[in-house]
C-alpha positions in Angstrom: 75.6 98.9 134.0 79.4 98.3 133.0 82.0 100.2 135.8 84.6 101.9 134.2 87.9 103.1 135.9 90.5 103.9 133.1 91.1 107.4 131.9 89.8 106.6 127.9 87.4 103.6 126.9 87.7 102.7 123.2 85.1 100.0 121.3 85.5 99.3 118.1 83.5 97.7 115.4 85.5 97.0 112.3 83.8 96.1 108.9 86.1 93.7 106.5 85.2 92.9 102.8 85.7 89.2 102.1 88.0 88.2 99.1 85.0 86.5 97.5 84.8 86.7 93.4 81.4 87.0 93.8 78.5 89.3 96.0 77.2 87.8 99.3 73.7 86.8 97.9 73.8 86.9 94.0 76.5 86.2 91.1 77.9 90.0 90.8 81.7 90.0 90.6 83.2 91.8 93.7 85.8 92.8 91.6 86.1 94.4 87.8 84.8 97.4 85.4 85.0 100.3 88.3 82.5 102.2 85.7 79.6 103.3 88.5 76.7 101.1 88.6 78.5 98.1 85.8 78.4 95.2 88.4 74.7 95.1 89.7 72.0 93.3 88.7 68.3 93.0 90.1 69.3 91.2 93.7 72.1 93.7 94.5 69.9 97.0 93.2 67.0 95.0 95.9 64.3 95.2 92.7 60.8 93.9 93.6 61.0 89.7 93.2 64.4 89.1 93.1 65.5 86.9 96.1 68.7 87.2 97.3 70.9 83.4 97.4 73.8 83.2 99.7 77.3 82.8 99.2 79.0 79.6 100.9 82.6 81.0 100.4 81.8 83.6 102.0 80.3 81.9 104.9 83.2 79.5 105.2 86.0 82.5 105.3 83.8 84.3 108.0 84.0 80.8 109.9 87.4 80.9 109.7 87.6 84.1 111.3 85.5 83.5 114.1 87.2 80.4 114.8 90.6 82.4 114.7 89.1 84.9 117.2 88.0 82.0 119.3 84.5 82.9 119.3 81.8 80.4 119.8 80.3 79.4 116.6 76.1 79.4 116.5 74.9 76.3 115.3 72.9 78.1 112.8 73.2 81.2 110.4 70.1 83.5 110.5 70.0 86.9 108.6 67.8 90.2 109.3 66.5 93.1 107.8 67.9 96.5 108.8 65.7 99.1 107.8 67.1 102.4 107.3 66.3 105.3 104.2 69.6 106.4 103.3 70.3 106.4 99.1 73.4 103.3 100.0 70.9 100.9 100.5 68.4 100.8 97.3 65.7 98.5 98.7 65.7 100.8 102.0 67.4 97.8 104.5 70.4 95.6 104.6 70.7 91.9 105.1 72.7 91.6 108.4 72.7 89.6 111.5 71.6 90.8 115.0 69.7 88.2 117.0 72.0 86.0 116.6 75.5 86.6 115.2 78.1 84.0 113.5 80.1 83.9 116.2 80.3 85.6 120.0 82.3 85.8 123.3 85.4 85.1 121.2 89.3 87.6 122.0 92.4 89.1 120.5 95.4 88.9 122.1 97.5 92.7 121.8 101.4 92.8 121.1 101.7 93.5 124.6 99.9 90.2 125.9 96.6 91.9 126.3 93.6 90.1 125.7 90.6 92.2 124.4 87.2 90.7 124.5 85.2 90.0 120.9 81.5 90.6 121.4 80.6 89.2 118.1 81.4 88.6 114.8 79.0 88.6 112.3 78.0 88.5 108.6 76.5 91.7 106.8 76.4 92.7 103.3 78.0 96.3 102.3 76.2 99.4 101.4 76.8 101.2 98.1 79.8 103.7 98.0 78.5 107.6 98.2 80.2 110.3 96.4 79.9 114.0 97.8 82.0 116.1 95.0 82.6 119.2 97.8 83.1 116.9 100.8 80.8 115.5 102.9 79.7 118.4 104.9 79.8 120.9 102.1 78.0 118.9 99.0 74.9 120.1 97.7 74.2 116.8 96.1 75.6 113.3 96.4 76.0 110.6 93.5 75.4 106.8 94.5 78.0 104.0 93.1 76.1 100.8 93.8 79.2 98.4 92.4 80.5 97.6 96.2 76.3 97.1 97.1 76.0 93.8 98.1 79.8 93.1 98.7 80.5 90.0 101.6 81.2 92.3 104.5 82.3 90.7 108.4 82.0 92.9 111.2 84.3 92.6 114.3 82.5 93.8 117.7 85.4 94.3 120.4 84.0 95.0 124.0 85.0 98.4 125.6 88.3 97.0 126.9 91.1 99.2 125.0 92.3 102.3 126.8 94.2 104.2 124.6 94.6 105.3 120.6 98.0 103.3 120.5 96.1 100.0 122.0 93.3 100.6 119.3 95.7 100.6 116.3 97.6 97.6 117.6 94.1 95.8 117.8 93.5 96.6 114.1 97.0 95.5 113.4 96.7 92.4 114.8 93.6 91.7 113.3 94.6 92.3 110.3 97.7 90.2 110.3 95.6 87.1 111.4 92.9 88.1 108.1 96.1 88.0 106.2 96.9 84.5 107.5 93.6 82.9 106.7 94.1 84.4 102.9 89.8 85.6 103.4 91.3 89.4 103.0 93.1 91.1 100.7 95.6 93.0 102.1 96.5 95.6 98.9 92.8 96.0 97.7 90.6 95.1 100.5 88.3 98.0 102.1 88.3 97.5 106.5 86.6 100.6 108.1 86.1 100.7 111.6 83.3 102.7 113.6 84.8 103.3 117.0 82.7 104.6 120.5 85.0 106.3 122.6 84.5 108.4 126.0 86.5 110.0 128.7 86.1 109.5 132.7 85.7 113.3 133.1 82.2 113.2 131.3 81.1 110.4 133.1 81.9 108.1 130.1 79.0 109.7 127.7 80.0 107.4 124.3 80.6 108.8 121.2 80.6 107.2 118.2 83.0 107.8 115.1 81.8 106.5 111.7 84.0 105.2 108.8 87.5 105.4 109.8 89.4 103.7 106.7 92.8 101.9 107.7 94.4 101.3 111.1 97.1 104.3 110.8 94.0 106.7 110.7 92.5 105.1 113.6 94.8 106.2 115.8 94.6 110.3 114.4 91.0 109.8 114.4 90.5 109.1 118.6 93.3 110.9 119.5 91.4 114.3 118.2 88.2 112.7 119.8 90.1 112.4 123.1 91.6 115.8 122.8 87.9 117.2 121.5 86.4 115.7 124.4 89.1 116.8 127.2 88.9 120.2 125.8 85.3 120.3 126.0 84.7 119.4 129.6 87.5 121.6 130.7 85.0 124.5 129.4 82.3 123.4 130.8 80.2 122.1 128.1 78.6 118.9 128.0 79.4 116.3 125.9 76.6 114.6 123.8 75.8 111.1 123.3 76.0 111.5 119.2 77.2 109.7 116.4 80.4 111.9 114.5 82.5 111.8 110.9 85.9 111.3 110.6 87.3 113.9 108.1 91.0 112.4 107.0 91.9 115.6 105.0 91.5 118.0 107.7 91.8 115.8 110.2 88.9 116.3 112.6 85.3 115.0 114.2 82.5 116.4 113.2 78.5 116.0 114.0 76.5 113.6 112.2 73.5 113.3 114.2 72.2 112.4 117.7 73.2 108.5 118.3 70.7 105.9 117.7 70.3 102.8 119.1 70.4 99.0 117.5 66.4 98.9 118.4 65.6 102.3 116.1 66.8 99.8 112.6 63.6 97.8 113.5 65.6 94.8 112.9 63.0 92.1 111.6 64.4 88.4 110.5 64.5 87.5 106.6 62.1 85.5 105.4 63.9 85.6 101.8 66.7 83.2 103.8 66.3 80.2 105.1 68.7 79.5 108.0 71.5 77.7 107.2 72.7 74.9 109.8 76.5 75.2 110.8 76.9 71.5 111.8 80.5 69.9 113.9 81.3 68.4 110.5 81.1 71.4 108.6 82.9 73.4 111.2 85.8 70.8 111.5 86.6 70.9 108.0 87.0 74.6 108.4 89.5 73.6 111.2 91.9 71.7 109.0 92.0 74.4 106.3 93.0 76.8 108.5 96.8 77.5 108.7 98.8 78.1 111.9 98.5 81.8 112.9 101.2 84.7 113.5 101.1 84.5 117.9 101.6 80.4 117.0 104.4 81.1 114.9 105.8 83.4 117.2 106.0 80.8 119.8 107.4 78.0 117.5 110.2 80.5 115.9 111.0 81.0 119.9 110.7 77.6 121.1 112.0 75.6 118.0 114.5 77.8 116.3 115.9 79.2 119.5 115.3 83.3 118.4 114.6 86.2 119.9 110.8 87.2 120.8 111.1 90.4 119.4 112.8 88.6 116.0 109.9 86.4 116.0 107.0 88.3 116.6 108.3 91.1 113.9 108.5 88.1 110.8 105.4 86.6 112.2 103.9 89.7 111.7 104.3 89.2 107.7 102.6 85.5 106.5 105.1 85.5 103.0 107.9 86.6 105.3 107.6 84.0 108.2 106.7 81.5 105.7 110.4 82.2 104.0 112.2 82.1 107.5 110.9 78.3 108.2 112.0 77.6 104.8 115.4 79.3 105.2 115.7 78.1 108.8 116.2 74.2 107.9 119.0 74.7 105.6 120.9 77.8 107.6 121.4 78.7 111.5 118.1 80.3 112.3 119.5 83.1 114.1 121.8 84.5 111.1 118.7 83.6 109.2 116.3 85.6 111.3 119.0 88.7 111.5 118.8 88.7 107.7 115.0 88.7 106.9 114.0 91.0 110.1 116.8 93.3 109.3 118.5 93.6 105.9 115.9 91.7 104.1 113.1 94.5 105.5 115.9 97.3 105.0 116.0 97.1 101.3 112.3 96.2 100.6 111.4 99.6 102.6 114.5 101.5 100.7 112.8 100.2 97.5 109.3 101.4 99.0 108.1 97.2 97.9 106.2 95.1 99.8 107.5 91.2 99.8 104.8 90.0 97.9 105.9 92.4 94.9 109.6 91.0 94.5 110.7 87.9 92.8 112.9 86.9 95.5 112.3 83.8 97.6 114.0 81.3 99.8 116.4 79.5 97.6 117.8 83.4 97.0 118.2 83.7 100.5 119.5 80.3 101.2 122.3 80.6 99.1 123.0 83.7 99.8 123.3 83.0 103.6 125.0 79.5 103.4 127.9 81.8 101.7 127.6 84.3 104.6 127.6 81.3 107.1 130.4 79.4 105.6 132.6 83.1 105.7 133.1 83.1 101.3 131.6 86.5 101.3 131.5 89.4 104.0 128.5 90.7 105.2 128.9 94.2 103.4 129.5 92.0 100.3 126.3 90.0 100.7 123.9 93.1 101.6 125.1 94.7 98.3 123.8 91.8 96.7 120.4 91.7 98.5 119.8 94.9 96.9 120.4 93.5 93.5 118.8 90.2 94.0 115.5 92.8 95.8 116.0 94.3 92.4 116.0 91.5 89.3 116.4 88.1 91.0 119.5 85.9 89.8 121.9 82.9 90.4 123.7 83.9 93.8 126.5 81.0 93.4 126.9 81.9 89.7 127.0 85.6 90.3 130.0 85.2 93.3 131.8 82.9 90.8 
């Protein structure tokens, strides 16, 4: 059995929907009419003699991942039944992977240098969405939206390695940043959830798990209330239950779901609807070259080649579109008034204007001419932030517009 020796331990098991057109095993579009129940046909709905086909995209942007995460890849992709009865699941199991996942014994490197272990990465397809009109504790009844049934899912297994609420929302940060990179999620409409097992020394490290925690800023909420639930419980004597809870983001708090079942209670059995599929070198090394370089690369090459700052580096790594524009702007200006600009005034005005990058016209020839006049001392810096906000704003000639 594991030891333990820090105050909190934190696993987490993040689910991330692929930015596939199409469902993991038949031709539904993932994406469309959001009438309930409009994109489903007989695989997705699991009707008697429909067979499910699988999706190679999908496939291929889950290798990507698990290469990212340096995991080691199986040389074959086998999918199982999990049988549970819950009304998300119309044929009463999902195809998953448990004997043997995509990828294993891969890691994520923190902000702070920290390397967390990956237990596994695997490929699953994702339940319908469930609708309980009162909430989920007080609904009398509960209406079943199978339009996301069937939807490419990967799941992300950490190990038990992150100590704190503030080292498990960096985690999902990071990890997000690098599905960013590989362009397999999308960052605006994508769904990530993460189920998180958390305990505390003084209870002898009895887990609990949290289900469905939507987004990395609520992680953090979520297990800080389970800490202080926990904490709070021990220090009145009561005993703290191996169960599985709900995260309620409105009122932000736990509450019971039921007891905590094991993996070996889903009565995992293999498919026999899919044949395995072999992941040979070749296949895997042509994943290799389509994959870009990633944000703790980049970070290293903005310090080592362009001579800036960590912290300046690892902040514009930290947005693809936005490191992308600094290499860009970087050959044709000095990188460190370049990287003073994007990290600072260029993030300034976006956040003033409550925009994201990718929703502006702006792009590097905007910001090269605008520096090269900063550089060269034609305008003052006051001058040329005023007209950052107007280029943020409508994009236009910069040379023209100082003339």
């Amino acid at each position: 059995m594991r030891k333990f020796n820090s105050e909190i331990v934190i696993g987490l098991e993040i689910h991330s929907e692929l930015n596939c057109r199409t469902k993991l095993f038949c031709g539904c579009p993932t994406k469309g009419s959001e009438e309930p129940n409009s994109r489903v046909c007989q695989t997705c709905l699991g009707h008697p003699g429909s067979k499910p086909v699988l999706n190679k995209k999908a496939v291929e942007f889950a290798l990507k991942l698990g290469l990212a995460l340096d995991c080691e890849i199986s040389p074959e992709l086998i999918f199982s039944r999990k049988s549970y009865f819950y009304p998300d699941m119309a044929k009463n199991y999902q195809i998953s992977q448990y004997e043997i996942p995509l990828g294993k014994n891969g890691k994520l490197k923190l902000s702070d240098g920290k390397q967390v272990g990956i237990t596994r990465v695997h490929m699953e397809e994702d339940p319908a969405s469930l609708v309980h009109p009162a909430g989920m504790k007080e609904s009398s009844y509960v209406l079943v939206d199978y339009n996301r049934s069937g939807n490419p899912l990967v799941e992300i297994v950490t190990e038990p390695e992150l100590t704190s609420p503030d080292e498990a929302r960096d985690f999902m940060k990071q990890l997000i940043t690098i599905l960013d990179y590989l362009e397999i999620f999308d960052v605006n409409t994508g769904i990530i959830k993460a189920d998180a097992n958390v305990s505390i020394k003084e209870s002898d490290y009895t887990r609990v798990e949290i289900k469905n925690i939507t987004g990395f800023k609520e992680i953090e909420s979520a297990l800080n209330y389970e800490v202080t639930r926990q904490k709070e419980e021990v220090k009145h004597h009561k005993q703290i239950h191996q169960e599985t809870r709900a995260w309620d983001s409105e009122r932000g708090i736990t509450f019971s779901l039921r007891k905590k079942e094991t993996e070996e209670d889903y009565g995992y059995i293999i498919d026999t609807d899919l044949t395995a599929v072999e992941i040979t070198d070749k296949w895997v090394n042509e994943i290799k070259k389509q994959m870009p370089e990633l944000a703790q690369d980049k970070v290293k090459k903005f310090v080592d080649k362009f001579k800036i700052k960590k912290d300046d580096a690892e902040i514009i790594a930290a947005d693809r579109q936005l490191a992308e524009m600094f290499e860009k702007v970087s050959g044709k200006v000095d990188s460190n008034l370049a990287a003073k600009w994007l990290r600072k005034e260029l993030l300034r005005v976006l956040n003033y204007n409550k925009k994201e990058l990718h929703e502006v016209e702006i792009n590097e020839k905007h910001m090269i001419d605008l520096l090269r006049l900063v550089e060269s001392k034609k305008i003052t810096d006051n001058v040329a932030s005023k007209i950052l906000e107007k280029l943020v704003e409508k994009p236009f000639d910069v040379n023209e517009y100082i003339k």
